[in-house]
N, C-alpha and C positions, 0 to 999 in steps of 0.2 A: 572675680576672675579666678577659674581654674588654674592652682599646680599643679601640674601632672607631672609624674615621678615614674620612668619606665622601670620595671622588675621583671624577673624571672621566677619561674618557679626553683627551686631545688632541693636535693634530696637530705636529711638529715643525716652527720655524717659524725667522721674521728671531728679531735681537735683539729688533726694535721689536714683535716679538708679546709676547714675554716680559717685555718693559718696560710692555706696556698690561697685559697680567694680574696685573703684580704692584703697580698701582697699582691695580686694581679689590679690591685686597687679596688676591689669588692669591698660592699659594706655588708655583710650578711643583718638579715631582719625577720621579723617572724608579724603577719597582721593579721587581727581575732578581733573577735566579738559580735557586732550587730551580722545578722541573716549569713551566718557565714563559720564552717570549721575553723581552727589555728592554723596556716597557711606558712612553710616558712618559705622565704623568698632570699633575691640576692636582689643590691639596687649599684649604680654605680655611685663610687664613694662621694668625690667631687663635686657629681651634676647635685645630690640628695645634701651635701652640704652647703652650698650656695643658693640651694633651693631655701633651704631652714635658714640661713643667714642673712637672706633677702626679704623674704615673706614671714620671718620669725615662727618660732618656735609652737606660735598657738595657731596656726591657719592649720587650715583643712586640706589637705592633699586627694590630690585622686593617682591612689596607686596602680598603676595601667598593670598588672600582671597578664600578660602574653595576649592583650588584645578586651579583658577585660577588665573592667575598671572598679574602682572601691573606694569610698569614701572615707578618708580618715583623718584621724589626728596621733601628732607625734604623742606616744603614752611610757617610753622611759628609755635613756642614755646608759647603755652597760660598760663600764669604762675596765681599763687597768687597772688595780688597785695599787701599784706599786709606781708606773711612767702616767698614767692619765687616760692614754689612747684611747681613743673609741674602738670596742670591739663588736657591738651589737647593737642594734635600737627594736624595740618594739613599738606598730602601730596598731591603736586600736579604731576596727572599723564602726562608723556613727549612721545613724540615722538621723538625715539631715531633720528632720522636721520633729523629733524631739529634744529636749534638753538636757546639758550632759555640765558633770562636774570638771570644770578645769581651772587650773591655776594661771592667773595671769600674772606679768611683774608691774609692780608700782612704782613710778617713778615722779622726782619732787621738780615742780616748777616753781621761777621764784626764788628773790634770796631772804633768807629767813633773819627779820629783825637783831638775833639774837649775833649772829655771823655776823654781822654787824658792828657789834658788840664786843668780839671777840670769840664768842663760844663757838660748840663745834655741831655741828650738822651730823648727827647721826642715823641711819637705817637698821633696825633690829631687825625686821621682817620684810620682803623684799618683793613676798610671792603673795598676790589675793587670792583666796579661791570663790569662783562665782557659779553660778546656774545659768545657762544662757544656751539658747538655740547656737547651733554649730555655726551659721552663717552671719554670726552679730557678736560672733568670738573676738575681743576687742583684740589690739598687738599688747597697750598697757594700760593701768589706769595713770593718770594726773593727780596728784597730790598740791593746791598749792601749800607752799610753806613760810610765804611772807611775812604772814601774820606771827609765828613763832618767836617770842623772847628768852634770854637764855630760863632753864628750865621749865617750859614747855613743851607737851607731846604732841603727839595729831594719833589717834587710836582709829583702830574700825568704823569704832561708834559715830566719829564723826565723818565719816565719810558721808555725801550727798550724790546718790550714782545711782542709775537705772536699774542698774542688776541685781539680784538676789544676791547677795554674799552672805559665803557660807562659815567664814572666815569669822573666828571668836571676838565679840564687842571690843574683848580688854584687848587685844594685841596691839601693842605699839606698832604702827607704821616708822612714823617720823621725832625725833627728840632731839632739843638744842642742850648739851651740855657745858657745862662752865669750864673755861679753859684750865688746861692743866687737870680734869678731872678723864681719870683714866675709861673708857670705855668701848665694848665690843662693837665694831661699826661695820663689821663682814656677818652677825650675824643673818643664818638664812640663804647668805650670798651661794656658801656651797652646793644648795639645790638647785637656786637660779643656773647658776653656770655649767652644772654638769647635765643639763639638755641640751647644750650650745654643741652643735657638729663644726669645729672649723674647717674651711677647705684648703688650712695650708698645713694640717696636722695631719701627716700619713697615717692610716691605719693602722693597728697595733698587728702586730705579726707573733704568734709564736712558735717556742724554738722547741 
């Protein structure tokens, strides 16, 4: 199923352009790459964030600019550095019939022997990267983590998945720690979330 995402062209401009369109509830964006110049557009903020909130973050959009259309996927979230807000997205245009690098999120099904037990269910890495035709771009992978006792991992390596992953053997997916043993369980989380558009987060305005 196509998402289609209505845009405009527009002209590149001050800050204080991009500060009145994103208070008009403008999302300003810019789409590049496949058969195509860098394009910068304006989309509306709301429909492009429930669009990405619905269909996540890895589908393919067809970005309608003023009647013609473009194949793409969401390629990076430019936020605030100080409040959070979204101020920009860029998408990069694909060519549906070859294969392109994108990160998907992994998520654990399953309660892991070890939780059980007591320990603690941790995610160090949060993001796959795979190889995959645009149209077989999954939403996440499946991790189970049943099998895990406290101190055991689940790594790359053992994953069992169609795709090409591009993603390091060693990198820990999943790890059951021993209670009481302190450890980072947002690693990676910051990437995952800062592609998230939400649509009850006004656009960033500046002053």
């Amino acid at each position: 199923m196509s998402v289609i995402l209505q845009a405009s062209k527009r002209n590149t401009g001050s800050r204080g352009k991009l500060s009145s369109l994103r208070k008009q509830g403008k999302l300003p964006a810019v789409v590049y790459g496949y058969n195509m110049e860098s394009m910068p557009i304006v989309l509306d903020y709301t429909e492009t964030a429930k669009a990405v909130q619905k269909y996540g973050r890895t589908s393919v959009f067809q970005i309608d600019v003023e009647g013609k259309r473009v194949n793409a996927v969401l390629n990076e979230v430019q936020r605030c550095a100080l409040k959070g807000h979204v101020k920009h997205v860029d998408f990069l245009s694909i060519n549906m019939s070859q294969e392109l690098e994108v990160d998907v999120p992994v998520v654990a099904v399953g309660e892991a022997i070890g939780v059980n037990e007591g320990g603690i269910l941790t995610q160090p890495v949060r993001l796959l990267k795979i190889k995959v035709k645009p149209a077989e771009i999954p939403d996440h992978i499946e991790v189970d983590v049943s099998g895990l006792a406290i101190g055991d991992s689940f790594n790359v390596r053992d994953l069992n998945i169609q795709y090409e992953v591009l993603s390091a053997d060693e990198d820990t997916l999943f790890t059951v720690t021993p209670p009481g043993v302190a450890s980072d369980d947002t690693a990676g989380q910051g990437d995952d979330e800062n592609q998230d558009i939400k649509a009850t987060e006004a656009p960033e305005s500046e002053n």
